[in-house]
C-alpha positions, 0 to 999 in steps of 0.5 A, spaced: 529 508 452 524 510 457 518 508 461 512 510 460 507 505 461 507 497 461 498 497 458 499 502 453 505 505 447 502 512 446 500 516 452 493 518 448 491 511 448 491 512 456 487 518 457 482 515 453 483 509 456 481 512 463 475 515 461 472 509 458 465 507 459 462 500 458 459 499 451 452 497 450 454 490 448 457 488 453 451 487 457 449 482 451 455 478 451 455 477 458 461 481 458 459 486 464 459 480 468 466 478 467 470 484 468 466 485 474 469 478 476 476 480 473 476 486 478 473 485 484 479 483 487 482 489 487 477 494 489 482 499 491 483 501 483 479 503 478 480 498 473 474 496 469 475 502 464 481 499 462 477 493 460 473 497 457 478 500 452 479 497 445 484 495 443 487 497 436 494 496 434 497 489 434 504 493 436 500 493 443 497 487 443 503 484 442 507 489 448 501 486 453 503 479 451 510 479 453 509 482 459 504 476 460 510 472 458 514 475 464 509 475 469 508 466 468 516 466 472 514 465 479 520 470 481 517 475 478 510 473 480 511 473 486 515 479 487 510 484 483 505 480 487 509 482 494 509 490 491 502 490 489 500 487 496 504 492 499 501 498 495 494 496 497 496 496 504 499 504 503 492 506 499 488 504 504 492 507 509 491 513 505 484 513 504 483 512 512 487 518 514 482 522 509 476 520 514 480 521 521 480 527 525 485 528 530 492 532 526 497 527 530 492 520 529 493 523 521 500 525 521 501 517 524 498 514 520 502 519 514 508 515 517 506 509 517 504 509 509 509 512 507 514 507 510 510 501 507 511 506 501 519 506 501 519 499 502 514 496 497 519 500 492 526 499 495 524 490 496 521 491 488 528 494 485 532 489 489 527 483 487 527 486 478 536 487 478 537 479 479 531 477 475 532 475 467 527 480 464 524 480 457 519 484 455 520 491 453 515 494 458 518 491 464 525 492 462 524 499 461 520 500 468 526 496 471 531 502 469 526 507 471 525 504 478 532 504 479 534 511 477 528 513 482 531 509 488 538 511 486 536 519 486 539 522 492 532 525 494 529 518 495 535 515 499 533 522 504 527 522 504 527 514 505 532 515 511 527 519 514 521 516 514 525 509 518 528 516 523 522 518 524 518 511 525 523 509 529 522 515 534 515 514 535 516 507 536 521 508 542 516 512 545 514 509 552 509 512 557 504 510 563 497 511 564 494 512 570 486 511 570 483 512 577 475 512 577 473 518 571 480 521 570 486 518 567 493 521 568 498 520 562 506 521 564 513 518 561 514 511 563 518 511 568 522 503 569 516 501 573 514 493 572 511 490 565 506 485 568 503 484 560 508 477 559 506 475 566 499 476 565 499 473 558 503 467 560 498 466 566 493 465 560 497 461 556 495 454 559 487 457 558 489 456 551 485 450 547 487 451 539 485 455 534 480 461 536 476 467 534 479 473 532 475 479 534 480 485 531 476 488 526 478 491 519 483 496 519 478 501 517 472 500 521 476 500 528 482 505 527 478 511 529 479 515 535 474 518 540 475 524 545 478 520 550 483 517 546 485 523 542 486 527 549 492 522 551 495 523 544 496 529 545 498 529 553 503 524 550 505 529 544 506 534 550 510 529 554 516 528 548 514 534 543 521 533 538 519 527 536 512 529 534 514 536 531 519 532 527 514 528 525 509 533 523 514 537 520 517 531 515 509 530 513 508 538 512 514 537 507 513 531 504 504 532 504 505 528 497 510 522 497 507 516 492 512 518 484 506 518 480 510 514 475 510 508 480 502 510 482 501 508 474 505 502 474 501 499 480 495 501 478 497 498 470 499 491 475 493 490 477 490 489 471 495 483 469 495 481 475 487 480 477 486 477 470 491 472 471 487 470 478 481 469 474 484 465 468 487 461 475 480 460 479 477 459 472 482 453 471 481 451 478 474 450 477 475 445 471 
């Protein structure tokens, strides 16, 4: 028994799948606007033509019924909807390195979505190997996530990634900004005044306040100046930063393709589930 998809039982009904297109009478059926309200949830993933496809085989129908049945357990619910949730955050900040411009902010990032991507897949195995399973799909994703954990080359590559992220976040470094100039050097043990200065504020506090953080994507960019004192501070401890981009220029492709399809299958249960939910919550 192996995995190969938790949607479709043969891999030319995928393909087909992929490259489907919305037939003319969905339109007619008001159908175009359901799919819309079904996927727009998950933006990120291109599931409409999924919605799109017939299905034709009762063996399938019945094969996505059962996965449905085991999506109903709330611990597994809630454990796909933590993976999920995960796996997004790894897309978007995959999608962010590819509008960046600085080598060092890039490989950052890299890091950064490689390390939610190891602990998306090692929380969900953990979370499938104590919860009772029935369908055929699930089953068979369980074992074959299992046997990938288990594999000597992700343990490396995991251990890896936590070696190199936490180096990065050991780095400490002092900015000295004097009119038009700003100098850069390794922190010293010089006096933190940053819990000082917030607990003076605390008492200025008055109940739930504005949050003025932008989205992820809008703000995470990096102009002339910023860049410039990443790469003095790169200069300033140059083997965590060599480590750094030598672990990326290794492992440039990290996300198993096997597990890219499961988490873009998911989707598609899990966001039909939240319209029939927001259905029956609007009577």
């Amino acid at each position: 028994m192996s995995f190969f998809s938790i949607l479709f039982m043969n891999a030319k009904d995928r393909a087909q799948a992929e490259l489907s297109e919305m037939p003319i009478f969905f339109e007619d059926l008001n159908l175009d606007q359901v799919v819309e309200s079904i996927t727009a949830v998950a933006e990120e993933y291109n599931l409409k033509p999924f919605y799109y496809y017939p299905i034709h085989s009762i063996e399938t129908i019945h094969f996505r019924q059962a996965i449905f049945r085991d999506l109903e357990k709330a611990n597994l619910n809630e454990a796909v909807k933590s993976f999920s949730e995960k796996m997004v955050i790894v897309r978007r900040y995959l999608e962010l390195i590819s509008k960046l411009h600085y080598r060092q902010h890039k490989e950052g990032w890299q890091i950064e979505a490689a390390y939610v991507y190891c602990d998306a897949v090692e929380k969900l195995n953990e979370d499938l190997s104590s919860i009772k399973i029935s369908s055929q799909g699930f089953k068979e994703f369980r074992i074959y996530l299992h046997n990938y954990v288990s594999n000597a080359l992700f343990q490396s590559y995991s251990s890896e990634v936590k070696q190199v992220k936490t180096k990065l976040e050991s780095i400490q470094y002092d900015l000295i900004i004097k009119n038009n100039w700003v100098r850069v050097k390794k922190y010293e043990n010089e006096i933190d005044y940053s819990q000082e200065v917030l607990k003076t504020f605390e008492k200025f506090k008055q109940g739930a306040t504005k949050s003025y953080l932008h989205n992820l994507l809008e703000s995470a960019g990096m102009n002339h100046v910023g860049a410039r004192i990443l790469d003095r501070v790169a200069k300033l401890f140059p083997e965590i930063f060599n480590e750094m981009a030598e672990f990326n220029r290794n492992h440039a492709s990290f996300m198993d393709e096997t597990i890219s399809h499961f988490d873009l299958e998911i989707q598609f249960y899990m966001a039909y589930l939240d319209y029939i939910s927001n259905i029956k919550k609007a009577g």
